[in-house]
Short mmCIF file of the C-alpha atoms (twelve columns), coordinates in Angstrom:
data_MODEL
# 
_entry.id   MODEL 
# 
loop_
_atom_site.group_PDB 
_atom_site.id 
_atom_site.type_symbol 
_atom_site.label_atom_id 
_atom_site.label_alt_id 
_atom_site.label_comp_id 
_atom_site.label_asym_id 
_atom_site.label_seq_id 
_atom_site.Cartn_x 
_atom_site.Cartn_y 
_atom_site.Cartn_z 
_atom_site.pdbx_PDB_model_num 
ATOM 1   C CA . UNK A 1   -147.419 92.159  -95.923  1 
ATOM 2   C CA . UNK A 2   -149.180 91.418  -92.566  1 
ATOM 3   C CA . UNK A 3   -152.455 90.049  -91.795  1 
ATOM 4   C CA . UNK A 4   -154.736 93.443  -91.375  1 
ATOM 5   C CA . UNK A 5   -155.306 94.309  -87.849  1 
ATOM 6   C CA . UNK A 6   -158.334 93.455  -85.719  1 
ATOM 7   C CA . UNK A 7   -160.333 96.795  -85.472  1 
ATOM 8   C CA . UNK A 8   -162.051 97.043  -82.077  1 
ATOM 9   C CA . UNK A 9   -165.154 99.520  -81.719  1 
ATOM 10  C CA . UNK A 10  -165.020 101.560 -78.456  1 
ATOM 11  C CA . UNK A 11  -168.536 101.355 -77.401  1 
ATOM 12  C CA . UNK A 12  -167.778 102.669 -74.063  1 
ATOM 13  C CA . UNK A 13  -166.694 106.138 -75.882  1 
ATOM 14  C CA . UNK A 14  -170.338 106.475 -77.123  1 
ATOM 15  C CA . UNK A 15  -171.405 107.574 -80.734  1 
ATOM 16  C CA . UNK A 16  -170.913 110.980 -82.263  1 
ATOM 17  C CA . UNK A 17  -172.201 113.005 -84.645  1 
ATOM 18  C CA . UNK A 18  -168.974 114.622 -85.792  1 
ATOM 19  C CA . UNK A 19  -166.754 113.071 -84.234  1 
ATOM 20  C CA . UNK A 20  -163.326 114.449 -84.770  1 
ATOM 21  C CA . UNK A 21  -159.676 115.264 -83.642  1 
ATOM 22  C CA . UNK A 22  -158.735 112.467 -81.360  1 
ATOM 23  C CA . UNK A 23  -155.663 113.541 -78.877  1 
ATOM 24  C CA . UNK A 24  -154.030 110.856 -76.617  1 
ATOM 25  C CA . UNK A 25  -152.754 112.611 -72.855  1 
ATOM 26  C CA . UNK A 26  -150.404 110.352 -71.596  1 
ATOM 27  C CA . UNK A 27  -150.144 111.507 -68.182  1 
ATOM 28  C CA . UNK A 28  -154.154 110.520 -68.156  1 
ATOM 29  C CA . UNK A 29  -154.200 107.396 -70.133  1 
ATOM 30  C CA . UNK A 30  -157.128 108.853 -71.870  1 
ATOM 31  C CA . UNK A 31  -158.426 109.651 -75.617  1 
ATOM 32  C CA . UNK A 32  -160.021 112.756 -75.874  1 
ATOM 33  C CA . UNK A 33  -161.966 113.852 -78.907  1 
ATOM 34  C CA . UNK A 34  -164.804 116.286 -80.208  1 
ATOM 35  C CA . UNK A 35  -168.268 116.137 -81.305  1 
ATOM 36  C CA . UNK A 36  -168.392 119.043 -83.546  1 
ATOM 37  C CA . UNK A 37  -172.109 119.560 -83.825  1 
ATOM 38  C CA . UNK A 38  -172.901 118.596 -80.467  1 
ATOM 39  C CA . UNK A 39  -170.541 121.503 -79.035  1 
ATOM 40  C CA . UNK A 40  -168.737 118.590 -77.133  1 
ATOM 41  C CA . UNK A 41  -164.745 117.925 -75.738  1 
ATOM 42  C CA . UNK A 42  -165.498 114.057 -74.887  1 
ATOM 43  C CA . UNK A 43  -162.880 112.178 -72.476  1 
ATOM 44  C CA . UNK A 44  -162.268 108.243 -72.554  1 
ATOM 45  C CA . UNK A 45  -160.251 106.897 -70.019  1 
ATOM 46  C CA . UNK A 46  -159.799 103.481 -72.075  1 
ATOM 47  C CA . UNK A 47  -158.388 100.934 -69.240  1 
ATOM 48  C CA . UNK A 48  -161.874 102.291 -67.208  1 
ATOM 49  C CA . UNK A 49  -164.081 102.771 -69.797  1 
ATOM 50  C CA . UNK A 50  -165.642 105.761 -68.106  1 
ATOM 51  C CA . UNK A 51  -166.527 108.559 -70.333  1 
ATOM 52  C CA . UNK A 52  -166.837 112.715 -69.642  1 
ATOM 53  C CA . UNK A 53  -167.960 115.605 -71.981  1 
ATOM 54  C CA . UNK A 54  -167.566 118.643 -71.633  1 
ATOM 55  C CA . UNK A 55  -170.481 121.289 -73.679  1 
ATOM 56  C CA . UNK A 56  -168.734 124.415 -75.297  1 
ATOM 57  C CA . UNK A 57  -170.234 127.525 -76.256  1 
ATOM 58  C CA . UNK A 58  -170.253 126.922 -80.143  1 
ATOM 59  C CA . UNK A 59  -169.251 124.379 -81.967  1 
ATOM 60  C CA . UNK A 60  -165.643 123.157 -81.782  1 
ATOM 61  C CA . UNK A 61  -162.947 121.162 -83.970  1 
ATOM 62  C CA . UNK A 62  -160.106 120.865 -83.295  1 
ATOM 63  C CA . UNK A 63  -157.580 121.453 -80.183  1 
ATOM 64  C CA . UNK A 64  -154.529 120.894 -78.312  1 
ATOM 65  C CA . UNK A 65  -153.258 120.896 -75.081  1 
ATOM 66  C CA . UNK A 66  -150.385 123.090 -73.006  1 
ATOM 67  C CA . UNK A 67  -148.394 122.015 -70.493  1 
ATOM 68  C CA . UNK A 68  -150.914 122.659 -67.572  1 
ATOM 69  C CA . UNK A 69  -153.411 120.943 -69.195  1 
ATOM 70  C CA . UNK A 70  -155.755 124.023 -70.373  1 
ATOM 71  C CA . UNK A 71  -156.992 123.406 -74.098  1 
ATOM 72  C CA . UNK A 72  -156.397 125.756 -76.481  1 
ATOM 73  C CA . UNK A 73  -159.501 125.112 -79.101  1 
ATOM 74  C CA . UNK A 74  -160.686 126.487 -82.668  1 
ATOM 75  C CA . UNK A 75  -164.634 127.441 -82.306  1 
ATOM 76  C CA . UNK A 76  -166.417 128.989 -84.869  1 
ATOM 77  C CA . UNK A 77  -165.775 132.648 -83.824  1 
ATOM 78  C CA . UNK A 78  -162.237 132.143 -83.188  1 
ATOM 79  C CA . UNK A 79  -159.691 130.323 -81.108  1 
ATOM 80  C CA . UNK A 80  -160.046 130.112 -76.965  1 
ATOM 81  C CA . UNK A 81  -158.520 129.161 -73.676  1 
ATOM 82  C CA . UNK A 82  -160.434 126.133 -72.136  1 
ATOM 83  C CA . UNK A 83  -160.577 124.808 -68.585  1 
ATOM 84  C CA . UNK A 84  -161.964 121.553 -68.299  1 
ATOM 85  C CA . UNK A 85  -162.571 121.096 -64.643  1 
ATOM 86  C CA . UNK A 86  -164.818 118.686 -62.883  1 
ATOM 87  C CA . UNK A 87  -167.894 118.650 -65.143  1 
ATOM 88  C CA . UNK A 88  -167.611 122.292 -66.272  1 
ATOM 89  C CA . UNK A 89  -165.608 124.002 -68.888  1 
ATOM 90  C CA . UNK A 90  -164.980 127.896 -68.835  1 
ATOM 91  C CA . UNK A 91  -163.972 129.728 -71.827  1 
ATOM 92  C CA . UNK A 92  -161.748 132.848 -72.599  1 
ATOM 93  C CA . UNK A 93  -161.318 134.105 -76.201  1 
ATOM 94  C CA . UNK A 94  -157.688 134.482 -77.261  1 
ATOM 95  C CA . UNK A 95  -157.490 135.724 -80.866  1 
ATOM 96  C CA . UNK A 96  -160.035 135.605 -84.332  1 
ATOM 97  C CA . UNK A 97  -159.152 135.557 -87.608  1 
ATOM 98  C CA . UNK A 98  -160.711 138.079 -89.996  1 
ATOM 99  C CA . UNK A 99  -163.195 135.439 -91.859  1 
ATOM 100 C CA . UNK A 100 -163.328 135.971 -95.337  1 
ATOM 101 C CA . UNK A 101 -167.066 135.044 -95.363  1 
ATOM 102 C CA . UNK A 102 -170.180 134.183 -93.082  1 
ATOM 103 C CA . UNK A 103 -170.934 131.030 -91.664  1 
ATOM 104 C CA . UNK A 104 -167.182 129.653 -90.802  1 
ATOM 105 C CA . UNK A 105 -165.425 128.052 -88.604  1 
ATOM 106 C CA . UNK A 106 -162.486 126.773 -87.498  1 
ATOM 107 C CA . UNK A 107 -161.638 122.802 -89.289  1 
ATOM 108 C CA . UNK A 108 -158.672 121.163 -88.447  1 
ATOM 109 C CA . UNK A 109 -156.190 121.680 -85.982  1 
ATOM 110 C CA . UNK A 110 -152.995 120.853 -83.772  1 
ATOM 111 C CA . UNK A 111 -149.508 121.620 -82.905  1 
ATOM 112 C CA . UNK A 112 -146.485 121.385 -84.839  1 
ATOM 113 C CA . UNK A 113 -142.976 119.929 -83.050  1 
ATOM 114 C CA . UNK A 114 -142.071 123.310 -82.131  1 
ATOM 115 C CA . UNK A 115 -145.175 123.999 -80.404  1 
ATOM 116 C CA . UNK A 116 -147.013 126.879 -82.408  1 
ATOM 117 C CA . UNK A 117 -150.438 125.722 -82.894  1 
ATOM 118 C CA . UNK A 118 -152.129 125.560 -86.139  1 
ATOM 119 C CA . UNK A 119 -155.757 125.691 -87.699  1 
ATOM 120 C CA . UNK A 120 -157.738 125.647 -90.667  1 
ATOM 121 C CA . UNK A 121 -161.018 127.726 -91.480  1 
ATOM 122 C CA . UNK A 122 -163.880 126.653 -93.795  1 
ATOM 123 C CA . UNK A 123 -167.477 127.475 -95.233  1 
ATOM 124 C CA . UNK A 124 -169.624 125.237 -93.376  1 
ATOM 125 C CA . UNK A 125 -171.859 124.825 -96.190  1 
ATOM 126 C CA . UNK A 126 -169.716 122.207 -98.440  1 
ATOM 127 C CA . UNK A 127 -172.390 122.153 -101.448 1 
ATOM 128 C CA . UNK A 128 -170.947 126.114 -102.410 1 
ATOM 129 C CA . UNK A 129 -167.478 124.881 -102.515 1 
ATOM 130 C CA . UNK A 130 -165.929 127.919 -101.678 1 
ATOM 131 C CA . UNK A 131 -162.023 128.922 -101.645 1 
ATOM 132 C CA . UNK A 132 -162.906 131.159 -98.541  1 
ATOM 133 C CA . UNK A 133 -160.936 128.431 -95.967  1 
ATOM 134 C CA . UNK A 134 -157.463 129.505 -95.039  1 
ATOM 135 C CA . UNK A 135 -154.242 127.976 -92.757  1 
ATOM 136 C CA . UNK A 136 -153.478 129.805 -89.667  1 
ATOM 137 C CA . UNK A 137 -150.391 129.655 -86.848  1 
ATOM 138 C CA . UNK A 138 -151.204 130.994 -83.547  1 
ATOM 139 C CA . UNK A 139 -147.734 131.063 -82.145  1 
ATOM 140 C CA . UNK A 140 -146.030 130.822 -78.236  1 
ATOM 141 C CA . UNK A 141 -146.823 134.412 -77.990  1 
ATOM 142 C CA . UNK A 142 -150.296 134.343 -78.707  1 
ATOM 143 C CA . UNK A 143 -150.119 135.843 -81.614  1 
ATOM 144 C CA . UNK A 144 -152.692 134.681 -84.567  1 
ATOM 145 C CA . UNK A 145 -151.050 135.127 -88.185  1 
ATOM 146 C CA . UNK A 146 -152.732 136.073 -91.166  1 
ATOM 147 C CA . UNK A 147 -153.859 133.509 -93.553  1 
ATOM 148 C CA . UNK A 148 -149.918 131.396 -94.509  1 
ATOM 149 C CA . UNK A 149 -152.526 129.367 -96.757  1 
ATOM 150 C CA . UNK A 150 -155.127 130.476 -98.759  1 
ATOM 151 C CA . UNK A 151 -157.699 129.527 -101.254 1 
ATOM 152 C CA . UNK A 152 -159.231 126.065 -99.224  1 
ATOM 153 C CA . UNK A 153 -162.397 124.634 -99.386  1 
ATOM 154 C CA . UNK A 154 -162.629 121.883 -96.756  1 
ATOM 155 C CA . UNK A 155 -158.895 122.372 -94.928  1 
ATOM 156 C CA . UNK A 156 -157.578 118.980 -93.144  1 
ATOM 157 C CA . UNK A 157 -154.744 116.655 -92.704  1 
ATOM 158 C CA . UNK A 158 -152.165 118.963 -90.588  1 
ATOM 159 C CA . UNK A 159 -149.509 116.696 -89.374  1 
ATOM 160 C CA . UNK A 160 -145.584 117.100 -89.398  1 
ATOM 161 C CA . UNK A 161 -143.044 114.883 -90.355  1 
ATOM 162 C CA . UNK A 162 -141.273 113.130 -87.108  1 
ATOM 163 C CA . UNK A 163 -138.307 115.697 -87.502  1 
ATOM 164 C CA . UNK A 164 -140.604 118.884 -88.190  1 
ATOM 165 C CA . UNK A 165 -138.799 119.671 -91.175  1 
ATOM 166 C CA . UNK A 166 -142.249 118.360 -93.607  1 
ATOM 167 C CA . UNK A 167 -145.626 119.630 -92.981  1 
ATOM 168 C CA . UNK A 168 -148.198 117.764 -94.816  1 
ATOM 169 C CA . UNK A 169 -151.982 119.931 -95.439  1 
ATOM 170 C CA . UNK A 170 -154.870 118.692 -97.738  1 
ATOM 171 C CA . UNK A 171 -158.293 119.622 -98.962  1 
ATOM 172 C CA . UNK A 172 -160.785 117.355 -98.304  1 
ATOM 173 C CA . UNK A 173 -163.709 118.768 -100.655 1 
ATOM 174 C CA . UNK A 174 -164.943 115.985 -103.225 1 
ATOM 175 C CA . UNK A 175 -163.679 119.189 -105.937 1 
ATOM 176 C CA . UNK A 176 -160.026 118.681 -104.293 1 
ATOM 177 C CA . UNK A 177 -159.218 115.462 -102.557 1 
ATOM 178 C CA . UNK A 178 -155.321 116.542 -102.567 1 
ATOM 179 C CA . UNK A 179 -152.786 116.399 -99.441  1 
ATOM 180 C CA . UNK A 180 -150.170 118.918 -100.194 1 
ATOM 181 C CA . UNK A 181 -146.086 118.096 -98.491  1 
ATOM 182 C CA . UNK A 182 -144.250 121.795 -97.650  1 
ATOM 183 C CA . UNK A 183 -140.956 122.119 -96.697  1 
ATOM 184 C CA . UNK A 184 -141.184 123.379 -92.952  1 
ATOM 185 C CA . UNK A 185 -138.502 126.249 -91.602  1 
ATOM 186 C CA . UNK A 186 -138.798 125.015 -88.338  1 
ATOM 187 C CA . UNK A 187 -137.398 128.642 -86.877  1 
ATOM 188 C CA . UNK A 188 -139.348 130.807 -88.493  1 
ATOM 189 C CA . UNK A 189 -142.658 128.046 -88.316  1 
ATOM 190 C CA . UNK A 190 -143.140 128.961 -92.469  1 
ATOM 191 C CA . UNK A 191 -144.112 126.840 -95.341  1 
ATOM 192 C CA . UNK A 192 -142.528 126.855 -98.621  1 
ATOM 193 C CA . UNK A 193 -142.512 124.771 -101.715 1 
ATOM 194 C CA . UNK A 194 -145.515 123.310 -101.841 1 
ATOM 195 C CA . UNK A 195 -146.224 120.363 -103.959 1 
ATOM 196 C CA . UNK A 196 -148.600 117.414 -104.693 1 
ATOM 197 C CA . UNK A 197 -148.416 114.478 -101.895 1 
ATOM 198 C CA . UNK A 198 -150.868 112.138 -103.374 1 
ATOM 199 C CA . UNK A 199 -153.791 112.774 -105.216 1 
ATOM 200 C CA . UNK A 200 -156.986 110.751 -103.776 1 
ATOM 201 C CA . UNK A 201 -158.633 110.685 -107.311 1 
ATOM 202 C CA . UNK A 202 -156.266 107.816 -108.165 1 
ATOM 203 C CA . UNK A 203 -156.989 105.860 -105.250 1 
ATOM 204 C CA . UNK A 204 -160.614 106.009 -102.956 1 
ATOM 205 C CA . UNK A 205 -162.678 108.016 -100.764 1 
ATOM 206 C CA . UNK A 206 -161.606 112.148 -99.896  1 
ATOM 207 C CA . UNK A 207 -158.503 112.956 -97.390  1 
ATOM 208 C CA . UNK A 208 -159.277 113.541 -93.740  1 
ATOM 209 C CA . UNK A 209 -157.625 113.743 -90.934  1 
ATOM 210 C CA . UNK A 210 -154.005 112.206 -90.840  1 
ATOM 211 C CA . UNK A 211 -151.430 111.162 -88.138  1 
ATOM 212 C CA . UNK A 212 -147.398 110.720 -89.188  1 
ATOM 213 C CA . UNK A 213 -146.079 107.179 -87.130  1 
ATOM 214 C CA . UNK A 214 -142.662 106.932 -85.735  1 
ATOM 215 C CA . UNK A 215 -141.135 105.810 -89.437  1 
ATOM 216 C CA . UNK A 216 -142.251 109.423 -91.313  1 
ATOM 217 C CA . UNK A 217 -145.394 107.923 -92.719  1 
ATOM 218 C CA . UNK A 218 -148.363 109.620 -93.383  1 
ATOM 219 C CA . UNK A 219 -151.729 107.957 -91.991  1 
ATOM 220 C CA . UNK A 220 -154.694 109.915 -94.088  1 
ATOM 221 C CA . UNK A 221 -158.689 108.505 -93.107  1 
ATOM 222 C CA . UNK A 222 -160.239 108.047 -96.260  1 
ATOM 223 C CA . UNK A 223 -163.631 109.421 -96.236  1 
ATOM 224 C CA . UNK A 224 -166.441 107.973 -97.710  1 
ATOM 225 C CA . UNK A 225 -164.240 104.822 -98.143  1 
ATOM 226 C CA . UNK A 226 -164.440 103.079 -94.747  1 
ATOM 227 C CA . UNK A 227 -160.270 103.095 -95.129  1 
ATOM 228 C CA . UNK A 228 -156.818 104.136 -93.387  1 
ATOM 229 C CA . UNK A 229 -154.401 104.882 -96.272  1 
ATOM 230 C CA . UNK A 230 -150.852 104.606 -95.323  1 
ATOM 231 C CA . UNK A 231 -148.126 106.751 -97.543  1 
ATOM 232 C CA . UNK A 232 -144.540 106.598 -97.633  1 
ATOM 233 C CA . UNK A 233 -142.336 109.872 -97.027  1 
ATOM 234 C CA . UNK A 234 -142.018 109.339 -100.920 1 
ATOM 235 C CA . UNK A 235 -145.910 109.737 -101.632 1 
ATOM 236 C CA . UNK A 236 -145.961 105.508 -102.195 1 
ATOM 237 C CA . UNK A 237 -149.272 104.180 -101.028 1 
ATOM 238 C CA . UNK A 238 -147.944 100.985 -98.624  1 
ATOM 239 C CA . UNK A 239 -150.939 100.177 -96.853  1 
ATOM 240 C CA . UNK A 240 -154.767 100.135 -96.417  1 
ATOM 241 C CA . UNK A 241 -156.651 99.515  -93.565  1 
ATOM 242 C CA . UNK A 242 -160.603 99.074  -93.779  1 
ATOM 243 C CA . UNK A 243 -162.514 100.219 -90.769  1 
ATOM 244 C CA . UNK A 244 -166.162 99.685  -90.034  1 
ATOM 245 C CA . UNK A 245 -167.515 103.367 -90.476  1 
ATOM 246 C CA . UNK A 246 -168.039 104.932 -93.829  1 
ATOM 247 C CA . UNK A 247 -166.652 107.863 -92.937  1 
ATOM 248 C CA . UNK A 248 -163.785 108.042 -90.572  1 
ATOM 249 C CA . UNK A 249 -162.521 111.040 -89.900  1 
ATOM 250 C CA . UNK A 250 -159.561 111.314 -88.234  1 
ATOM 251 C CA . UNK A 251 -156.614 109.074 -86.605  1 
ATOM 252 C CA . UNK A 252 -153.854 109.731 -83.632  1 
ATOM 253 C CA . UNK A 253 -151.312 107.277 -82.008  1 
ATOM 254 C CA . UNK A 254 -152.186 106.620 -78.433  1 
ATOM 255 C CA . UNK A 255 -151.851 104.027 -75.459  1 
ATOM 256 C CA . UNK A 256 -149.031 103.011 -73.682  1 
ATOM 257 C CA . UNK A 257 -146.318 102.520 -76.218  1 
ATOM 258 C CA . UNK A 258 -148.061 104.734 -78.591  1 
ATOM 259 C CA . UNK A 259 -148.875 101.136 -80.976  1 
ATOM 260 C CA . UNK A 260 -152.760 102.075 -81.740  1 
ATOM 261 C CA . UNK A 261 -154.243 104.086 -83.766  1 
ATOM 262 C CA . UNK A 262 -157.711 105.427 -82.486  1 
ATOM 263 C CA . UNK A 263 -159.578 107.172 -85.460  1 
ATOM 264 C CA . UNK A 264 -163.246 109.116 -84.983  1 
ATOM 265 C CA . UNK A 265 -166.103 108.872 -88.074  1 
ATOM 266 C CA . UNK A 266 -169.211 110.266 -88.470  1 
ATOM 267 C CA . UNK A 267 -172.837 109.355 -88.729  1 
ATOM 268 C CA . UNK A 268 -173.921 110.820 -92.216  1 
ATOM 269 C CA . UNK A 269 -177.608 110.643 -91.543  1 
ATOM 270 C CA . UNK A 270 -180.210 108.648 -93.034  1 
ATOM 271 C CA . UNK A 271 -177.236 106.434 -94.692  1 
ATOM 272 C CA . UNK A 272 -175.510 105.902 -91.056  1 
ATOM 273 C CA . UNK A 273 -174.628 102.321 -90.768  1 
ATOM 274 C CA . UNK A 274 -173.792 101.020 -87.334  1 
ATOM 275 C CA . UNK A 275 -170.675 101.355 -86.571  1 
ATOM 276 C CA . UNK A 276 -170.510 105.256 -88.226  1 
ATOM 277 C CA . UNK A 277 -170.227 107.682 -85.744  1 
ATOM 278 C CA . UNK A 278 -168.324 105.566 -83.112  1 
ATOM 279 C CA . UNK A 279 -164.245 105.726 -82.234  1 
ATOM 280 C CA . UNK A 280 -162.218 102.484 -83.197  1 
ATOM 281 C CA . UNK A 281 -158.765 101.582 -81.933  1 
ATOM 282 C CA . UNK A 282 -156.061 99.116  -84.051  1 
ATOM 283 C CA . UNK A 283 -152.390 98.422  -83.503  1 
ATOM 284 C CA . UNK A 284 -151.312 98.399  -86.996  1 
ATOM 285 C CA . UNK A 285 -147.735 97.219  -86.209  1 
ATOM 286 C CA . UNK A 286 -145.796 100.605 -85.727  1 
ATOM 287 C CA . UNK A 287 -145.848 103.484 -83.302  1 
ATOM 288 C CA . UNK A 288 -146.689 106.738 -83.711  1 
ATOM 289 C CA . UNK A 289 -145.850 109.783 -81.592  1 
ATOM 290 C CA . UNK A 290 -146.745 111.867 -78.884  1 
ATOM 291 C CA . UNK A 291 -148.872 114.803 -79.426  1 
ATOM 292 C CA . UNK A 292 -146.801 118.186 -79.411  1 
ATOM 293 C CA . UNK A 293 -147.701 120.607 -76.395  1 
ATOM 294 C CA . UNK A 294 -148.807 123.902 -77.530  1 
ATOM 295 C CA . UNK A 295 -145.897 126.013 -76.195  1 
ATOM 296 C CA . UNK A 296 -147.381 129.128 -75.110  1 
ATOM 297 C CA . UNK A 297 -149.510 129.867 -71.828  1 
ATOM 298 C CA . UNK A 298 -153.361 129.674 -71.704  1 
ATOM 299 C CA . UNK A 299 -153.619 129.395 -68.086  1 
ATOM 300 C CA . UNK A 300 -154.436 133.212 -66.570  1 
ATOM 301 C CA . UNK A 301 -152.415 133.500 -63.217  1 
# 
């Protein structure tokens, strides 16, 4: 196996609370990312170093972009058209699910290859650990489904395999710590036969957010580890990668050539060492993929 990778801290993409769901835009060069708690959409245009944020209305997860560059983001009350423009962001609400409880929001969330656009809900209080979080698909239409996936506690870890045909989901709740494989009706945009991926009680820390690379594997940030944990298409564990933060949270391919990895963490508190909080980029010796473009229309002619 190779020599581990050098893992460089971003300092110029300052230090988060949350941080979460990094998206590489090509046609920018940049890293984009959110501070959930913070109600930030951060920008880093790496070659520069120069760093933008944007401050939404609530607090915000996960999102994706469409092919004019408007952001299509899940917020607590629901999903919404963003315009990030200059130093100001405008808002328009699209579509809401019907929460099963008070005090969600919207988890994890991004496109699949065909470009429907698909998020998680959860109880924001963990310490209840309640089945309230379900899987949504917003589709090219703009239509939001009802729950495809039910019965979640902390829903993360949406990626697709490289030919859409495998969508990989997992619960990240210390009660869970599973990553679920579906087979993936690429048509229709509907799950079937679930099963067991990998269960992180046999190996360390609780599943996070997750990136697929070029070869069909499944990148998972273990949290409360300090690790990337690579797995084969067959559920084989191939590869760890220790990072600085105690808790990183998510991981997407970027740069050029799409060969590094940038993953977000967060600062847990009192405990924070550090380096928690801050974004980190590797080149682990593959390439991922580019991010899927939500298909529909946000922008409002």
């Amino acid at each position: 196996m190779s020599a581990a990778p050098r893992v460089e801290r971003l300092d110029a993409a300052g230090r988060a609370t949350v941080g979460e769901c990094p998206v590489w835009h090509a046609g920018e060069a940049s890293l984009y990312w959110v501070d959930i708690p913070a109600r930030r959409i951060v920008r880093l245009e790496v070659a520069s170093g120069r760093r933008s944020e944007w401050a939404m209305p609530e607090q915000v997860a996960c999102f994706a972009f469409d092919r004019d560059g408007t952001v299509l983001a899940g917020l607590e009350s629901g999903l919404f058209a963003v315009t990030l423009e200059g130093a100001d962001a405008t808002t328009r609400p699209l579509a809401a699910p019907d929460f099963a409880a008070d005090g969600m929001r919207f988890n994890d969330g991004r496109c699949d290859r065909q470009g429907r656009f698909w998020a998680g809900t959860m109880l924001q209080d963990m310490s209840l650990a309640s089945t309230a979080g379900a899987l949504y698909r917003f589709d090219a239409n703009g239509t939001l489904s009802s729950p495809i996936v039910d019965g979640l506690v902390t829903q993360n870890g949406l990626a697709w395999s490289p030919d859409g045909t495998t969508l990989y989901l997992s619960d990240s709740h210390p009660t869970r710590r599973l990553i679920w494989a579906f087979d993936f009706d690429i048509e229709t945009g509907t799950p079937h036969n679930r099963r067991v991926f990998a269960d992180l009680h046999h190996y360390s820390g609780r599943p996070d957010g997750a990136a697929v690379d070029a070869d069909g594997c499944y990148w998972t940030c273990a949290n409360d580890a300090g690790k990337l944990l690579r797995f084969t298409p067959q559920g084989r564990l191939d590869r760890e990668i220790a990072v600085p933060a105690s808790k990183p949270s998510m991981c997407a391919f970027g740069g050029s050539d799409f060969d590094t990895l940038f993953v977000t963490s967060i600062r847990p508190g009192a405990n924070a060492n550090d380096d928690d909080g801050h974004v980190f980029a590797l080149r682990p010796g593959v390439k991922g993929l580019p991010e899927p473009l939500y298909a529909g229309r946000l922008s409002v002619a």
